[in-house]
PDB file of N, CA, C and O in Angstrom:
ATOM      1  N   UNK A   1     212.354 234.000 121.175  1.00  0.00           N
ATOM      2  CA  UNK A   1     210.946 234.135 120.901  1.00  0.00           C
ATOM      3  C   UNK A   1     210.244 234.635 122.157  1.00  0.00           C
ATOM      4  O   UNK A   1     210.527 234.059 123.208  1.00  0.00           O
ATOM      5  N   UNK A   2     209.310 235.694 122.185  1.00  0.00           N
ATOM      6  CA  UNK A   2     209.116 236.267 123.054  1.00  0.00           C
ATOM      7  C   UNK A   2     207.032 235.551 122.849  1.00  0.00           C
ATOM      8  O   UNK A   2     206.164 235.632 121.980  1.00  0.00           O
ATOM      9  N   UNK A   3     207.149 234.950 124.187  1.00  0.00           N
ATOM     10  CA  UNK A   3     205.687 233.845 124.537  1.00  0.00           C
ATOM     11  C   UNK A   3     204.707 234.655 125.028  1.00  0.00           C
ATOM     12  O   UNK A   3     205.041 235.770 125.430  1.00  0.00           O
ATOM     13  N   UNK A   4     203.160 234.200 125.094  1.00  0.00           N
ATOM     14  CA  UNK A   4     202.573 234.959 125.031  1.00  0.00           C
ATOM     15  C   UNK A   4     202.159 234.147 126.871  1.00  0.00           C
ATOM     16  O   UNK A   4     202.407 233.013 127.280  1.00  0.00           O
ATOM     17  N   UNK A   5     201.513 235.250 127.528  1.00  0.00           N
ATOM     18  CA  UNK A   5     201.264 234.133 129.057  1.00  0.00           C
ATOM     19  C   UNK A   5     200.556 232.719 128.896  1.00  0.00           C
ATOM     20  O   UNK A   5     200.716 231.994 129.877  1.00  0.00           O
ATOM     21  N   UNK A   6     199.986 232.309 128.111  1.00  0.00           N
ATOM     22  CA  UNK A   6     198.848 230.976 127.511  1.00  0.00           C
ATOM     23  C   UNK A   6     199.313 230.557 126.661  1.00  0.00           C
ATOM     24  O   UNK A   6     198.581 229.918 125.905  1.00  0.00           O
ATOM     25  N   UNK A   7     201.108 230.715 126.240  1.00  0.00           N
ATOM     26  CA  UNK A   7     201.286 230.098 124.816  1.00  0.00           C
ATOM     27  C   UNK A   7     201.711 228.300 125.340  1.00  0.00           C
ATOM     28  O   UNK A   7     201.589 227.264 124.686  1.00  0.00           O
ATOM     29  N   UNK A   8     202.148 228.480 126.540  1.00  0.00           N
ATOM     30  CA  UNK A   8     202.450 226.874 127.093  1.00  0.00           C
ATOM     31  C   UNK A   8     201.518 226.102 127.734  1.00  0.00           C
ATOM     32  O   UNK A   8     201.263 224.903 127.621  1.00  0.00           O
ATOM     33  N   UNK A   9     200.935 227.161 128.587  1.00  0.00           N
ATOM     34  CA  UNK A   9     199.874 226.681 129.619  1.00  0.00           C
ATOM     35  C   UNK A   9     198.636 227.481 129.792  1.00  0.00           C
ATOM     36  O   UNK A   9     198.799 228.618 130.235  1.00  0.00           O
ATOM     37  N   UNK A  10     197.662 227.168 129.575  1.00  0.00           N
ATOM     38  CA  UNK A  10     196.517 227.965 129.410  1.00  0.00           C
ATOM     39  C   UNK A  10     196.824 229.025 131.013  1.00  0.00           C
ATOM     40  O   UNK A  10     197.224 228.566 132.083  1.00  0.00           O
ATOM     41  N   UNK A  11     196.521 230.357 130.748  1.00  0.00           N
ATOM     42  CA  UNK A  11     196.590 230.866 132.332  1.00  0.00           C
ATOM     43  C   UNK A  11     195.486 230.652 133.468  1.00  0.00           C
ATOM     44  O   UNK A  11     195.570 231.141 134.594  1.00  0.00           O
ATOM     45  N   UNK A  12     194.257 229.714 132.930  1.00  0.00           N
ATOM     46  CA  UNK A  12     193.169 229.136 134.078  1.00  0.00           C
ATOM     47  C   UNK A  12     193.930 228.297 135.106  1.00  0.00           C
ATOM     48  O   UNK A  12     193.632 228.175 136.294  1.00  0.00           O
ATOM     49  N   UNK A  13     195.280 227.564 134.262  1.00  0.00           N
ATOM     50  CA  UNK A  13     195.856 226.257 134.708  1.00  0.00           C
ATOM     51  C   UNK A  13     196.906 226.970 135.593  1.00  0.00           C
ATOM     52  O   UNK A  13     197.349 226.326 136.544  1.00  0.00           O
ATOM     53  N   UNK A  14     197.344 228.204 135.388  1.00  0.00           N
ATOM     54  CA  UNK A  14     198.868 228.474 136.328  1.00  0.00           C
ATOM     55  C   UNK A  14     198.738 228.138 137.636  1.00  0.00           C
ATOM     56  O   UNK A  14     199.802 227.681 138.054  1.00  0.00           O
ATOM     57  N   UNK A  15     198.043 228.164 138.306  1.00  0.00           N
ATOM     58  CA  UNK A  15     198.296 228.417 139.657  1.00  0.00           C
ATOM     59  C   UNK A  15     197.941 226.661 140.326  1.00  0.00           C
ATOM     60  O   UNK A  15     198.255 226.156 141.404  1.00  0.00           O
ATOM     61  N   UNK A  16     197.184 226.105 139.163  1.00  0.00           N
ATOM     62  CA  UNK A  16     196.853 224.545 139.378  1.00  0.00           C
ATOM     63  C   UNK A  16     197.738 224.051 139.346  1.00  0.00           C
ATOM     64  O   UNK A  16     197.995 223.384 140.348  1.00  0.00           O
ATOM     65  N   UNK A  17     199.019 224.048 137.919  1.00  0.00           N
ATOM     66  CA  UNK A  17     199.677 223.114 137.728  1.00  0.00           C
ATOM     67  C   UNK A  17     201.515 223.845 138.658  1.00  0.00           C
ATOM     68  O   UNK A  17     202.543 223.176 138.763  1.00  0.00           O
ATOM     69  N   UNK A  18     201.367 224.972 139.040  1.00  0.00           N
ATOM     70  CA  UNK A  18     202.493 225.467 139.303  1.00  0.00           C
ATOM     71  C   UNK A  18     203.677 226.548 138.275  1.00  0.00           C
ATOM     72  O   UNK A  18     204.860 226.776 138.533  1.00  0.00           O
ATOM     73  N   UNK A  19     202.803 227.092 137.014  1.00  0.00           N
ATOM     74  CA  UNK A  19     203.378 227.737 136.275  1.00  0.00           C
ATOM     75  C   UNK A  19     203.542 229.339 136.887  1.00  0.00           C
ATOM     76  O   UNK A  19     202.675 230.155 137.200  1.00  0.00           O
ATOM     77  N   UNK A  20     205.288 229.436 136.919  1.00  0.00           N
ATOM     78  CA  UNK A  20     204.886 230.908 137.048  1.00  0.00           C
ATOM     79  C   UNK A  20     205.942 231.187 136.663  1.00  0.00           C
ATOM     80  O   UNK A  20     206.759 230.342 136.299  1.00  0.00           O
ATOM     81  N   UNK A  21     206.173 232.587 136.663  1.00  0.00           N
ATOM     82  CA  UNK A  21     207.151 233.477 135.573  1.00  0.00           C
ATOM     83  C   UNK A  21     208.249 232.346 135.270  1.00  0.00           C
ATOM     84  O   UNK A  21     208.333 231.954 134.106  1.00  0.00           O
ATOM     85  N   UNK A  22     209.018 231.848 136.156  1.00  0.00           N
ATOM     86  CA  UNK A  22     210.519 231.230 136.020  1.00  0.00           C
ATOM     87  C   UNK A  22     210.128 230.085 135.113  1.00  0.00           C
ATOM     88  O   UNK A  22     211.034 229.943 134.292  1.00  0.00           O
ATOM     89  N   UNK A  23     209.344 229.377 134.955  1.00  0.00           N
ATOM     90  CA  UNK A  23     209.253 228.408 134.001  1.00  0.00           C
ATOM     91  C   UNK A  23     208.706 229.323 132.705  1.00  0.00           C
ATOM     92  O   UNK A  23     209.052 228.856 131.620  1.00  0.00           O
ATOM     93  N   UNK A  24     207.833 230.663 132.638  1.00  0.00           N
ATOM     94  CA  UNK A  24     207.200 230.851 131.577  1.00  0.00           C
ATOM     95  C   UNK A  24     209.088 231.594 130.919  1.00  0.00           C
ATOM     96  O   UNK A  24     209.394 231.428 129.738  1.00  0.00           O
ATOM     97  N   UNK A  25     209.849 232.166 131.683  1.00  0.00           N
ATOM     98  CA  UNK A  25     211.113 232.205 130.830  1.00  0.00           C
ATOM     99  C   UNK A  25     212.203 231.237 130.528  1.00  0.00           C
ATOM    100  O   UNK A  25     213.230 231.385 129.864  1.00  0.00           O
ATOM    101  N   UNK A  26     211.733 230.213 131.174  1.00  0.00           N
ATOM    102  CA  UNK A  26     212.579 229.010 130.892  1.00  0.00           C
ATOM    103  C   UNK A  26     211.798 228.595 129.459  1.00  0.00           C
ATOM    104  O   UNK A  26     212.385 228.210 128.449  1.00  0.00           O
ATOM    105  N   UNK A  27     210.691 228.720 129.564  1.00  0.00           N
ATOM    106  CA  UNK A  27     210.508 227.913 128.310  1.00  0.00           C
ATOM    107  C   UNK A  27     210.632 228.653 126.590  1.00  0.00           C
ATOM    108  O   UNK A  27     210.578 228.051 125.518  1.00  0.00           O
ATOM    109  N   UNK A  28     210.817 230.209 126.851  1.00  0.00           N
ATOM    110  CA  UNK A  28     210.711 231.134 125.875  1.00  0.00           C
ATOM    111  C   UNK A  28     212.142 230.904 125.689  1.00  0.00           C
ATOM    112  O   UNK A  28     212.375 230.815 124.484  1.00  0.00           O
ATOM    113  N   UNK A  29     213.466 230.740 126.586  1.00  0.00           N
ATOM    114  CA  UNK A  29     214.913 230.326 126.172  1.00  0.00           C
ATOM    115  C   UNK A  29     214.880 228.782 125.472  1.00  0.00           C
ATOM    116  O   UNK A  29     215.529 228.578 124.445  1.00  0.00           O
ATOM    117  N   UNK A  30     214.163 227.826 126.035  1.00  0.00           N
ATOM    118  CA  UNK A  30     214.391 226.744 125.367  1.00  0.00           C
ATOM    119  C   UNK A  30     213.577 226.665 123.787  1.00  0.00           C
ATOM    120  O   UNK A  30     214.110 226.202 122.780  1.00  0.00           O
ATOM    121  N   UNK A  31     212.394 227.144 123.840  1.00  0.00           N
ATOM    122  CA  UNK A  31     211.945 227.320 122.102  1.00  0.00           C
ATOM    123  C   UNK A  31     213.306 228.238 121.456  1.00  0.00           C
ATOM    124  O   UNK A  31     213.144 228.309 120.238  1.00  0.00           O
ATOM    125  N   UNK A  32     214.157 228.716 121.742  1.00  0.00           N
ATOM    126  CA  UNK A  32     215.089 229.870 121.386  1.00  0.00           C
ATOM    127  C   UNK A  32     216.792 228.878 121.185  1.00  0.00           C
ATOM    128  O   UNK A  32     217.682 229.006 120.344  1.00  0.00           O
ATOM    129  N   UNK A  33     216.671 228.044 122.227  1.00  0.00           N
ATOM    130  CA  UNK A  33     218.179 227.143 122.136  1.00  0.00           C
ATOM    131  C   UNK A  33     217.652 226.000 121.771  1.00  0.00           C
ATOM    132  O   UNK A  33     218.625 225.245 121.773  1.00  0.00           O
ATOM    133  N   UNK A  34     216.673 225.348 121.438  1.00  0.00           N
ATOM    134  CA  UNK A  34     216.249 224.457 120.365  1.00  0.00           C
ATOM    135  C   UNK A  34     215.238 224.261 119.082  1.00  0.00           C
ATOM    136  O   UNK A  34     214.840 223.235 118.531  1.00  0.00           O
ATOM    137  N   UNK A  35     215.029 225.395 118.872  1.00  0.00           N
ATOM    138  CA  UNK A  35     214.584 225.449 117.767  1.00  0.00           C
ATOM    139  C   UNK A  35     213.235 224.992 117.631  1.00  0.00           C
ATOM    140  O   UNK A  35     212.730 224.440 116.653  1.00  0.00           O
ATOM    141  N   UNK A  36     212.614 225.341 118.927  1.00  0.00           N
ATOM    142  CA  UNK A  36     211.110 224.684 118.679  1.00  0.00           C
ATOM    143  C   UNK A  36     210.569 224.939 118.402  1.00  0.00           C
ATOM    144  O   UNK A  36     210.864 226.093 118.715  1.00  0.00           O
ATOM    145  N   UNK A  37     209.308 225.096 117.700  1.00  0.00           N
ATOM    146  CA  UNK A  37     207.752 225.639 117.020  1.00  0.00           C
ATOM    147  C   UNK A  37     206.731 225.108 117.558  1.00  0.00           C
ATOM    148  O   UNK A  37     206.437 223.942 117.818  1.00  0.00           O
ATOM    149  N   UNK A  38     206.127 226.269 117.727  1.00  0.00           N
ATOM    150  CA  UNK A  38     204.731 225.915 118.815  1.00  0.00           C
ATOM    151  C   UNK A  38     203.965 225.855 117.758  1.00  0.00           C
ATOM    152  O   UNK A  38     204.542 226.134 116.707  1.00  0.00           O
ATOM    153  N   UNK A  39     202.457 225.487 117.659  1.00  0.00           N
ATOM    154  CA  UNK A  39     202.178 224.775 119.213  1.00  0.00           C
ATOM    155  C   UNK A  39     202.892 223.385 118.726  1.00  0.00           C
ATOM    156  O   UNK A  39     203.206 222.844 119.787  1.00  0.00           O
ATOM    157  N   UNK A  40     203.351 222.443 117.529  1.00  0.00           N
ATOM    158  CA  UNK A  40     203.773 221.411 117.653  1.00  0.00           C
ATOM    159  C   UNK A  40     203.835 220.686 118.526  1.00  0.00           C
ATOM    160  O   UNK A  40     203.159 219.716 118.869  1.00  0.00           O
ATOM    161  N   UNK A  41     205.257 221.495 119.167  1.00  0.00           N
ATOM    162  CA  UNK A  41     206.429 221.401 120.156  1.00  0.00           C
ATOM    163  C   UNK A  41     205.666 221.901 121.699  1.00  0.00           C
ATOM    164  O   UNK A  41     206.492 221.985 122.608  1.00  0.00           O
ATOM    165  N   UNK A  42     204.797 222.104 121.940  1.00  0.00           N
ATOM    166  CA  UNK A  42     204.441 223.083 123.117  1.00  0.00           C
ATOM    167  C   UNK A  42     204.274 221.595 124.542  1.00  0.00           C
ATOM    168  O   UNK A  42     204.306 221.740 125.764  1.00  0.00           O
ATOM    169  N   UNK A  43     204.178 220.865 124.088  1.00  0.00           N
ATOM    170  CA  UNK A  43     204.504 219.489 125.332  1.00  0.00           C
ATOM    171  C   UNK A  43     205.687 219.499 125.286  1.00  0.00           C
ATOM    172  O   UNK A  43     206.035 219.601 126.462  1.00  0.00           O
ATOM    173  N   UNK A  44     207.006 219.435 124.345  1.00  0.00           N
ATOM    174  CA  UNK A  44     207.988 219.153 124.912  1.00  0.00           C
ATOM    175  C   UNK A  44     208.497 220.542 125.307  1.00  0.00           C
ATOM    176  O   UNK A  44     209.571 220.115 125.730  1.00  0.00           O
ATOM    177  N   UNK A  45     208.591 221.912 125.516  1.00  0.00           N
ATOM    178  CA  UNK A  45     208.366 222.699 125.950  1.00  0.00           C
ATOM    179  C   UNK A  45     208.225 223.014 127.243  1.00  0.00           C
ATOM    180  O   UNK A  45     209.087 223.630 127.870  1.00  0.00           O
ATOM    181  N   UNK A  46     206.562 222.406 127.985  1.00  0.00           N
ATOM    182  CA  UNK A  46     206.513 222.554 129.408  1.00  0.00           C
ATOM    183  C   UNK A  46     207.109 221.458 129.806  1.00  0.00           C
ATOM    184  O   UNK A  46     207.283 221.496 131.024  1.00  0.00           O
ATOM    185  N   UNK A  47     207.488 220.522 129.332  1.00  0.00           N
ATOM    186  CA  UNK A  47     208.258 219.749 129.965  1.00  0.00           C
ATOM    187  C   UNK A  47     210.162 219.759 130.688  1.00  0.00           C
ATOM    188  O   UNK A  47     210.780 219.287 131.643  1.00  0.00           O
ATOM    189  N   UNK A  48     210.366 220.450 129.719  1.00  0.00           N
ATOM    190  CA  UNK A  48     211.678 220.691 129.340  1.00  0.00           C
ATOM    191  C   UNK A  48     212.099 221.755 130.602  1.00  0.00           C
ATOM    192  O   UNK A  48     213.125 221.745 131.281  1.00  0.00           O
ATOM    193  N   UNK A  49     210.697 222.860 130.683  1.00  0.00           N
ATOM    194  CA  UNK A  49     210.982 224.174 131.215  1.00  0.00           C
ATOM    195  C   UNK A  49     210.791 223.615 132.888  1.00  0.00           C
ATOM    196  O   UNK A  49     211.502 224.116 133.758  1.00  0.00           O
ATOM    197  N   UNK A  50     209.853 222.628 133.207  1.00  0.00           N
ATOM    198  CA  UNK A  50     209.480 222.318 134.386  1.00  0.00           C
ATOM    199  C   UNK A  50     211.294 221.243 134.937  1.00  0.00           C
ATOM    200  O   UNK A  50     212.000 221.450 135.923  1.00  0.00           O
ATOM    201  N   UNK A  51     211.446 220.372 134.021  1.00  0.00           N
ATOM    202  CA  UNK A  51     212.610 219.641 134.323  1.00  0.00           C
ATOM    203  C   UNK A  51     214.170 220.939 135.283  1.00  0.00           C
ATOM    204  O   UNK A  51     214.633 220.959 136.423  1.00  0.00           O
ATOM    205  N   UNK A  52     214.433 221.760 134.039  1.00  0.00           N
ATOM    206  CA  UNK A  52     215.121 222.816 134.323  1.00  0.00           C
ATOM    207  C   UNK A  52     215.345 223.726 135.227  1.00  0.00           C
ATOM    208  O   UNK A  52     216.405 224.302 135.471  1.00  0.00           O
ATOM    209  N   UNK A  53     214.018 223.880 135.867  1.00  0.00           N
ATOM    210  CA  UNK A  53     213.400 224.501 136.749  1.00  0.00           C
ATOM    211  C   UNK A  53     213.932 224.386 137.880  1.00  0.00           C
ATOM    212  O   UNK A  53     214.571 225.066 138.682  1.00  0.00           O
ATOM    213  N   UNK A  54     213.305 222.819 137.704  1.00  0.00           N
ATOM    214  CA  UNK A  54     212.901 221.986 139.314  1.00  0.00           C
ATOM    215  C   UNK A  54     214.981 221.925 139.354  1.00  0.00           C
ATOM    216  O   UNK A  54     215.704 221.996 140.348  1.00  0.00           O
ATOM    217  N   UNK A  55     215.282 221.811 138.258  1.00  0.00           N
ATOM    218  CA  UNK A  55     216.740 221.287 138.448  1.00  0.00           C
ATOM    219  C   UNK A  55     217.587 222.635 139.125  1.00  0.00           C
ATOM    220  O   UNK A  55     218.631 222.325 139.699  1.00  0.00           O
ATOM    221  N   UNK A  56     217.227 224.120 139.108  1.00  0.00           N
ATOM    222  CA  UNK A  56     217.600 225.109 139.312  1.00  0.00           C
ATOM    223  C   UNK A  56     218.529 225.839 138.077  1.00  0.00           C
ATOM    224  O   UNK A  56     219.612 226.368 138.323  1.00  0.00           O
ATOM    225  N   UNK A  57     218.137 225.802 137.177  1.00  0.00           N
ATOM    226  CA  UNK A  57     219.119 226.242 135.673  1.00  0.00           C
ATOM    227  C   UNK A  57     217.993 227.753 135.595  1.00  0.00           C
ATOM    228  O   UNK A  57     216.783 227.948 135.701  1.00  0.00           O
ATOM    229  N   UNK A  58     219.182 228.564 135.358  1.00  0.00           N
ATOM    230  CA  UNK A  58     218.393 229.734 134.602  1.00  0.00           C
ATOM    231  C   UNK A  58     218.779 229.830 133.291  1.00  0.00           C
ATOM    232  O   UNK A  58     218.967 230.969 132.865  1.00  0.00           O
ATOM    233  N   UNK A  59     219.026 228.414 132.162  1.00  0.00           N
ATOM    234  CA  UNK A  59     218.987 228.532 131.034  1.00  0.00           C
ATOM    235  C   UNK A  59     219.552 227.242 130.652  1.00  0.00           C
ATOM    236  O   UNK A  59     220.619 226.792 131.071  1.00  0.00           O
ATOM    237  N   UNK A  60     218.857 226.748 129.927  1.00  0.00           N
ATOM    238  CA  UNK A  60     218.785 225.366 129.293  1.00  0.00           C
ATOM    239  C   UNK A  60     220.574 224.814 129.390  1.00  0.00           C
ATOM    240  O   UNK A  60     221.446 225.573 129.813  1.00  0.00           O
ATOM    241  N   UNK A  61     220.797 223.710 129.023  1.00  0.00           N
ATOM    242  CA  UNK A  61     222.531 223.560 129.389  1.00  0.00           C
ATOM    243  C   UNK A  61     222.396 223.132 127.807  1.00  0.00           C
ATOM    244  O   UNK A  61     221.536 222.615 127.094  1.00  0.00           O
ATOM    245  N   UNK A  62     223.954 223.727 127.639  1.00  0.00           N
ATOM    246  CA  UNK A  62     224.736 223.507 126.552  1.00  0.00           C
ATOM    247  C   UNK A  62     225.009 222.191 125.685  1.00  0.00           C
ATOM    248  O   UNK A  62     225.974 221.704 126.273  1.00  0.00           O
ATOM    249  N   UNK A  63     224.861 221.778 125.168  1.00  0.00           N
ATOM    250  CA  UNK A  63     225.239 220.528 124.526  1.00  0.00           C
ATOM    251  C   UNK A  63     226.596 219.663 124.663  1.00  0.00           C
ATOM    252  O   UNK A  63     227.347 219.830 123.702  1.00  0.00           O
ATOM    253  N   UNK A  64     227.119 218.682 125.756  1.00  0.00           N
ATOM    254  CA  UNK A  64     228.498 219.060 125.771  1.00  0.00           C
ATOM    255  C   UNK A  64     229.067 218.495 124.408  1.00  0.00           C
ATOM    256  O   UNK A  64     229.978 219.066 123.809  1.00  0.00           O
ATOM    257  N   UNK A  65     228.384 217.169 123.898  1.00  0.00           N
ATOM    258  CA  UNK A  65     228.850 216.296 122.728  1.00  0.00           C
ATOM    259  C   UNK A  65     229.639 217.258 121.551  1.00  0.00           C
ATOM    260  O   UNK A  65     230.648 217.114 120.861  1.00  0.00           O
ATOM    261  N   UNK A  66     228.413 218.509 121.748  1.00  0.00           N
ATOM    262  CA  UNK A  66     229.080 219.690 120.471  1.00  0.00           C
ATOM    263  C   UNK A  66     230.538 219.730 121.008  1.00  0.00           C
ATOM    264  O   UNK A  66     231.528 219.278 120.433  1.00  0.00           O
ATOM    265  N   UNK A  67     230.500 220.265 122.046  1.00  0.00           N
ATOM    266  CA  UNK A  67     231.920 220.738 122.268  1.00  0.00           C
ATOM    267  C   UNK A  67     233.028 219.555 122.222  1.00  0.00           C
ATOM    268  O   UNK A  67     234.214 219.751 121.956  1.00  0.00           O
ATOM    269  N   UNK A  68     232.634 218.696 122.427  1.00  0.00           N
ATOM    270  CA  UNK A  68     233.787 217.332 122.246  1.00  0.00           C
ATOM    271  C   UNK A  68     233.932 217.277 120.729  1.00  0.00           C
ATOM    272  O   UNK A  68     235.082 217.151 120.309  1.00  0.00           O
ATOM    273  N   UNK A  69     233.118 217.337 120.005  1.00  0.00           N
ATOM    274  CA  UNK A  69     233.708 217.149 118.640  1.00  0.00           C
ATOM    275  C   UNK A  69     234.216 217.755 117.874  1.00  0.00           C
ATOM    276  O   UNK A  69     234.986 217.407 116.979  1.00  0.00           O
ATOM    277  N   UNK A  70     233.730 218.992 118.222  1.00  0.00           N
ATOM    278  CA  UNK A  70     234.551 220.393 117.951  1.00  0.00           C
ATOM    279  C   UNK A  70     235.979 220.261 118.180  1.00  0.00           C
ATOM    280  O   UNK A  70     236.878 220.728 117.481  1.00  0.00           O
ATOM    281  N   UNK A  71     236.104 219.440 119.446  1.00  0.00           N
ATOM    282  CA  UNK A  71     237.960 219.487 119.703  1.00  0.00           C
ATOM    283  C   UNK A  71     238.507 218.544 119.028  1.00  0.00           C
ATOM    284  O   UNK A  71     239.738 218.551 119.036  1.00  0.00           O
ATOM    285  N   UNK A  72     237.862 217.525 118.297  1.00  0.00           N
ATOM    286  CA  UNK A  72     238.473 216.354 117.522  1.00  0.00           C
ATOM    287  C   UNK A  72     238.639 216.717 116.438  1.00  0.00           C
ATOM    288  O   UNK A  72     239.125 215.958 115.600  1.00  0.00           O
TER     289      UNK A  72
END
């Protein structure tokens, strides 16, 4: 899903709260690898994208549980 610059964070707020490009594409991959719908979803969203971030991921992590059960 391709986000609009204000679809997470109003753009008055970027420079207040620390939004900038790397979280605004972190969060357009995570509505994309979980299935989110804005605005619903748009808190767990900047949350998700700021966590990821700060963690250094350039893309949400994989699920490992899937892959364990897959091998059972």
């Amino acid at each position: 899903m391709i986000l609009e610059a204000d679809d997470i964070v109003p753009e008055a707020l970027h420079k207040r709260v620390g939004w900038d490009m790397r979280h605004h594409f972190m969060a357009e991959k995570v509505v994309d690898r979980f299935s989110l719908v804005l605005p619903r979803d748009r808190e767990l969203v900047r949350q998700l994208a700021v966590v990821y971030v700060l963690g250094g991921l350039r893309a949400p992590p994989v699920a490992t549980w899937a892959v364990t059960c897959a091998l059972t």
